[in-house]
C-alpha positions, 0 to 999 in steps of 0.5 A: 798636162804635168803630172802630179808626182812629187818628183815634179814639185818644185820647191822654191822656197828650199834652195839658197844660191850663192849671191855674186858680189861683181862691185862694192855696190852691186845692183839689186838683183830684181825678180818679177813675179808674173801671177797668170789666172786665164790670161791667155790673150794677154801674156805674150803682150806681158813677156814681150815688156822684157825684150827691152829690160835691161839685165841689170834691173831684171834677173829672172821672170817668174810665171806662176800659173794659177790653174788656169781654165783657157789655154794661157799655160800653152800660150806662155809657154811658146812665148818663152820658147821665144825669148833668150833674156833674162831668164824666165821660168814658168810654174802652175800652182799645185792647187788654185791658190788665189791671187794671193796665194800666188804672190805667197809662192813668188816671194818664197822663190824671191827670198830662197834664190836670193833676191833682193827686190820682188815685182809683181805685175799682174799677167793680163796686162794692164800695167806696164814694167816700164812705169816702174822701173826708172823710179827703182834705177834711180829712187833712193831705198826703200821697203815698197814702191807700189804702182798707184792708179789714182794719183797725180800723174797716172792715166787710165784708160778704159776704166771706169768712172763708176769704178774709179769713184769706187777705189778712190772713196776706198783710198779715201776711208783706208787712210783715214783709218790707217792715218796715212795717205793712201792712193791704191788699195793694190794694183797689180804693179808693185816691188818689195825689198825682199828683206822686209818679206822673209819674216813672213808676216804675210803668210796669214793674209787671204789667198783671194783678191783682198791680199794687197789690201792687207799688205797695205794695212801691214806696211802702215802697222809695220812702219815700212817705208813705202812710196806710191808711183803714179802708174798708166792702166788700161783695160782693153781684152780683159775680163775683172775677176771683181764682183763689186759688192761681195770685195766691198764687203770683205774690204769693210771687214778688214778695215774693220779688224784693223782699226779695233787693234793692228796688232790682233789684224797681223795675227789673225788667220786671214785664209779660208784654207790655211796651208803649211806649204804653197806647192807649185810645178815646174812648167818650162824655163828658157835657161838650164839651170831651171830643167 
């Protein structure tokens, strides 16, 4: 186990590196941010998704381990021994953060290393990085492309139906609200231009599972210009960190705050435990510039 030392802490989000201009109209440089709570049968399924990717869509896998309980941290790490492209770097978060929390420290490194898209794909792989990445080679810009299991041309697999009724009647009541289509309240597939991410207006959302709800309901206030993407999922070894009721009611409240003002909903402070900073470790990389 690392230890705890701030010698050991790594601060993603305070060095700026210098952005390699190779043509007039340089690819994006695109980050994946992997979030991993317990996924220690699934994430050497999820690195081995970047043996095929090609290094212009993907620069940089980033692991950001969520304290996890099982031997996922060891299990990723051998995985990562394994691969020489494109780099990866795997990180434990100082504290159990949540999910969200986890996708906070991914944009800080996307936004302090000079990226210009960050993925998240979920590391218990039920999502795939191939059902995302020839929409983002040849999609027009956007702000957010973001993964959508309950639209025409998606496919699940293993779900179920009375979970699938569930979100779609969700989709159906976050749009009527937000007078705007919405096909998944948040999947674990999504990419943000990280330009529309460095003012931070996310900073404030919860930590916990309802973070993507609030990054949909700010995209709609914020007027970003998004897009939803049909996507494949599938739950086969997986175990849903969701209780059904108590994330129907914290989905209701929210809902609730954002049609009384979106204004107020943006400046409210969402987490249970507000922090200045979200602190992680450095784990193991398989490039030097990351030891």
């Amino acid at each position: 186990m690392a230890g705890d030392g701030n010698e050991n802490t790594l601060h993603l989000w305070s060095v700026q590196h210098p952005r390699l201009e190779l043509s007039a109209t340089p690819a994006p440089r695109t980050l994946v941010i992997v979030p991993m709570y317990n996924c220690a049968p699934q994430i050497t399924r999820v690195l081995a998704q970047f043996h095929t990717a090609p290094a212009c869509q993907v620069a940089r896998v980033l692991v950001v381990d969520n304290r996890s309980t099982d031997d996922g941290l060891q299990v990723a790490t051998r995985a990562l021994a394994a691969m020489t492209a494109p780099e990866v770097l795997l990180v434990r978060n100082r504290e159990n953060y949540g999910l969200g929390g986890s996708h906070k420290v991914g944009f800080r490194h996307a936004i302090a290393h000079g990226f210009d898209r960050a993925v998240i794909l979920h590391g218990d792989d039920q999502g795939t990085i191939e059902d995302l990445l020839p929409t983002l080679a040849r999609a027009p810009q956007r702000d957010a492309w973001l993964g959508a299991r309950f639209m025409p041309g998606s496919q699940l697999h293993g779900y179920s139906t009375l979970r699938s009724l569930g979100n779609r009647a969700f989709n159906a009541l976050f749009g009527l609200v937000a007078r705007r289509r919405v096909f998944d309240l948040g999947s674990g597939l999504n990419c943000y231009d990280v330009r529309i991410l460095r003012d931070g207006f996310y900073r404030r959302f919860p930590d916990d599972l309802t973070f993507n709800y609030c990054m949909i309901l700010a995209h709609i206030a914020l007027r970003h210009d998004i897009t939803f993407v049909p996507i494949r999922w599938r739950e086969d070894d997986q175990v849903s960190n969701v209780r059904l009721t108590r994330q129907a009611l914290k989905v209701l409240r929210l809902l609730s705050h954002f049609a009384g003002g979106a204004t107020a909903f943006l400046q409210r402070e969402w987490r249970a435990t507000p922090r200045d900073a979200y602190e992680c470790e450095l784990i193991a990389a398989n490039y030097p510039a990351a030891v």
